[in-house]
C-alpha positions as CSV (number, residue, x, y, z in Angstrom):
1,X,0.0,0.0,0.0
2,X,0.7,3.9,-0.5
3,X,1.4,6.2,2.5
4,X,-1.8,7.7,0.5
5,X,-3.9,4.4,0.8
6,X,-2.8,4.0,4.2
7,X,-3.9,7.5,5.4
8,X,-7.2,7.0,3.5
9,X,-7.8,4.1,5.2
10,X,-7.1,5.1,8.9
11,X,-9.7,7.9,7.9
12,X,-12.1,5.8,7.1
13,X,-11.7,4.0,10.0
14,X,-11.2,6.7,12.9
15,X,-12.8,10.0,11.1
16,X,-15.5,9.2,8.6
17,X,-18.4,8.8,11.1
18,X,-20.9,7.2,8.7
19,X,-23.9,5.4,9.8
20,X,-26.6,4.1,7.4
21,X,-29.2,6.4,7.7
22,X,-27.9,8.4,10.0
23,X,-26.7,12.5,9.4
24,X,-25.7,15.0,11.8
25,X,-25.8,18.5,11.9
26,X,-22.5,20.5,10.8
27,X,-21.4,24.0,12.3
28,X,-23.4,25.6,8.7
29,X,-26.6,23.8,10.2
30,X,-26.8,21.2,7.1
31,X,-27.2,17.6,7.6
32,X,-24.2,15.6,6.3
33,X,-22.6,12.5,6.9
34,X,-19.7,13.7,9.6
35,X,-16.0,13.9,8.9
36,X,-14.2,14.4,12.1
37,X,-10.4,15.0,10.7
38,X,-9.0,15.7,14.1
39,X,-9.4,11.8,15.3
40,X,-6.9,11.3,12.4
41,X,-4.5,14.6,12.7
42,X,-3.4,13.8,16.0
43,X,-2.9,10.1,15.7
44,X,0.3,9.0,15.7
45,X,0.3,6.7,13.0
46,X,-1.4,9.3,10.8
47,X,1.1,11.8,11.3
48,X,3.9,10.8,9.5
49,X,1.4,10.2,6.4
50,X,-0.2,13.6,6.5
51,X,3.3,15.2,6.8
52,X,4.7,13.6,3.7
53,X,1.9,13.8,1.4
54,X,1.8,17.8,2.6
55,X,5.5,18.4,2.3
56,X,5.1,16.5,-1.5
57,X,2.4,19.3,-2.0
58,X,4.9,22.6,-1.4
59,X,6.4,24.0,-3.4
60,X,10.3,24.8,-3.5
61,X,10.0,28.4,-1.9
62,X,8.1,27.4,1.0
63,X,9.8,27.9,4.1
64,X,6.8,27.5,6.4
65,X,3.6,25.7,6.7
66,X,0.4,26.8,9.0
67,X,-3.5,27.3,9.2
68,X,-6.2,28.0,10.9
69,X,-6.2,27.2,15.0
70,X,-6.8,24.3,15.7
71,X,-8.2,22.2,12.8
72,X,-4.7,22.5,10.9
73,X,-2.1,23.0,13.9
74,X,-1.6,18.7,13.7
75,X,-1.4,19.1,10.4
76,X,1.5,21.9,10.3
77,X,3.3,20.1,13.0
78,X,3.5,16.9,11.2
79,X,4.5,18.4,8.1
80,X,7.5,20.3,10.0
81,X,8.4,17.3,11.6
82,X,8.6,15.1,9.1
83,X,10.6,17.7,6.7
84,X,13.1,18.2,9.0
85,X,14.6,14.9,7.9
86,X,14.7,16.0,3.8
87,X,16.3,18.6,2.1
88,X,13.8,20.8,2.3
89,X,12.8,21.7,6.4
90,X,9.8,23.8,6.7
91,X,9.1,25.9,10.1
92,X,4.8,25.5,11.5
93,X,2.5,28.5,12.3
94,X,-1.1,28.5,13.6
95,X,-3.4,31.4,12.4
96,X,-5.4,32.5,15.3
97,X,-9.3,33.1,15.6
98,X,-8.5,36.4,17.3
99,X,-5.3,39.0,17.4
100,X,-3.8,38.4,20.4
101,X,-4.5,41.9,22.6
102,X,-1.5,42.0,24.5
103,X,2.2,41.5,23.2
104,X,2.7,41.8,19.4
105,X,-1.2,41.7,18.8
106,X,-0.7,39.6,15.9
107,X,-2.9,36.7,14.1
108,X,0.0,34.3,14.1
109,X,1.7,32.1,16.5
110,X,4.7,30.4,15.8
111,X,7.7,30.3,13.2
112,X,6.7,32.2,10.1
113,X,7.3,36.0,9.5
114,X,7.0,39.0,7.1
115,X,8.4,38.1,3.5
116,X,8.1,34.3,4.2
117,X,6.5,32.0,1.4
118,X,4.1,30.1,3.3
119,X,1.6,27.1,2.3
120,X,-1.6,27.3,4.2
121,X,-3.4,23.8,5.3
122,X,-6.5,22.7,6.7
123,X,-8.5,19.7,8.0
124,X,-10.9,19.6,5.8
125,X,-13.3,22.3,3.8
126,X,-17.5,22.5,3.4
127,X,-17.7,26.4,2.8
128,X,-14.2,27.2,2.9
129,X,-14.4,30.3,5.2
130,X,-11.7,29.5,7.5
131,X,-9.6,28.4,5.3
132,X,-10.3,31.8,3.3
133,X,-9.8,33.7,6.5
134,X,-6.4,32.0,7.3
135,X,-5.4,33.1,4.0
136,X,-6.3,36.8,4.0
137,X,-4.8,36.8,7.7
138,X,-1.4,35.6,6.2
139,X,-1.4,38.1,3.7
140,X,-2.2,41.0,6.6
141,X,1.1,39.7,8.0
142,X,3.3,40.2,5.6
143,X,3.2,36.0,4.2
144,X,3.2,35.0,0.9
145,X,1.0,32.1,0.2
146,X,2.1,29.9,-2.4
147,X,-0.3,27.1,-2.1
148,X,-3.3,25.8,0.5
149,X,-3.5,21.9,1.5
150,X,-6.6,20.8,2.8
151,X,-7.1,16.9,4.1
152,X,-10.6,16.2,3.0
153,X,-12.8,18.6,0.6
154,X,-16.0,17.6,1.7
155,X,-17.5,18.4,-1.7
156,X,-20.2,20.7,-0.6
157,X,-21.6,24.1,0.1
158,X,-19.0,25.4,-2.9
159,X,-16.3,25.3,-0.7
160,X,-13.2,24.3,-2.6
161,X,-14.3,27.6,-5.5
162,X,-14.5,29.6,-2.6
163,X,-10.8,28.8,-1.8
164,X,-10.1,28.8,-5.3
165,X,-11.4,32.0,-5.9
166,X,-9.4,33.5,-2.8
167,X,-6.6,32.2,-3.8
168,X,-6.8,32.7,-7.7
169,X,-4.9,36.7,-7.7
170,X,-2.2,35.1,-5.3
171,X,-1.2,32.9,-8.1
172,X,-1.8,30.2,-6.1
173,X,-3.5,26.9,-6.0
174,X,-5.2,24.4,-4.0
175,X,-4.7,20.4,-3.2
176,X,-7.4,18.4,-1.6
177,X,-5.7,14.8,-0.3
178,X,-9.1,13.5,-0.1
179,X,-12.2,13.8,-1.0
180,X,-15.5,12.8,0.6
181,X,-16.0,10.6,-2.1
182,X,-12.5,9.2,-1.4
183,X,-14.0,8.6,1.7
184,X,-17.4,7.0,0.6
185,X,-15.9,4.9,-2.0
186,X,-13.2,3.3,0.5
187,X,-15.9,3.2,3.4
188,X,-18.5,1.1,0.6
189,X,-15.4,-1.4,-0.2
190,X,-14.9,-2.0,3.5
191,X,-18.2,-2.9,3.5
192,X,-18.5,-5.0,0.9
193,X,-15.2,-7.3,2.0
């Protein structure tokens, strides 16, 4: 198997909460089968996985990856971990919900700073508008953003054109790892064995 076939199929197992018949209500208010990303980010076994097939996804310039708090802060950890055994180490940042009021009062945490090519990642997308957020946060501090990562695109709610679309007069570009229908189709052939 792949590292990408193995990630897809721990999450399947720990992340893809699907029931027959069974929806729950996401933070939009639609009903959807439910994709909890952070039962896989911060697994141990996962983590070398998502930090390779991220690091495969940035490109040359990029000296740092980060995202939104807390969704993509597994993600941007794995990723620096795992590059800093290849030629190409990459410093992590987390993109906070709220300035900080006291100290520097800035959005970001971490290692990345003014003039730094940056690739922003994710857990996973419906509308996009958190990862659209992180984005335009990064640009207010001075990062470049070269490219965004997300885990899963859920496939719904126009979410992937809306990070597109952000993303488009950066000149740069977005990779989904997974799909929900990654998910579905792997979840049917468990099933079916």
């Amino acid at each position: 198997m792949s590292v990408r076939d193995d990630l897809l199929a721990i999450l399947v197992r720990r992340s893809y909460l699907r029931e027959e018949g069974k929806q729950f209500t996401l933070a939009s208010g639609r009903m959807s089968y439910y994709i909890e990303c952070s039962l896989t980010t911060t697994f141990p076994a996962a983590q070398p996985l998502i930090g390779a097939l991220v690091h495969a996804c940035a490109p040359p310039e990029a000296v740092a990856v980060g995202g939104p708090t807390m969704g993509a802060d597994p993600m941007a950890a794995a990723t620096s971990y795992y590059s800093a055994s290849t030629a190409r180490p990459l410093s992590w940042f987390s993109v906070r919900k709220a300035a900080k009021e006291h100290g520097a009062r800035r959005w970001l945490e971490g290692s990345a700073g003014r003039g730094d090519t940056v690739v922003v990642v994710e857990d996973v997308i419906t509308s996009g508008g958190s990862l659209v957020e992180a984005v335009r946060k990064c640009g207010e501090e001075g990062l470049r953003v070269v490219r965004a990562v997300v885990l899963v695109d859920r496939e719904e709610d126009g979410g992937r054109a809306r990070v597109e679309a952000a993303l488009a007069p950066l000149g740069a570009g977005l990779d989904a790892l997974f799909t929900r229908s990654d998910l579905e189709r792997a979840w049917q052939a468990g099933r079916r064995r």
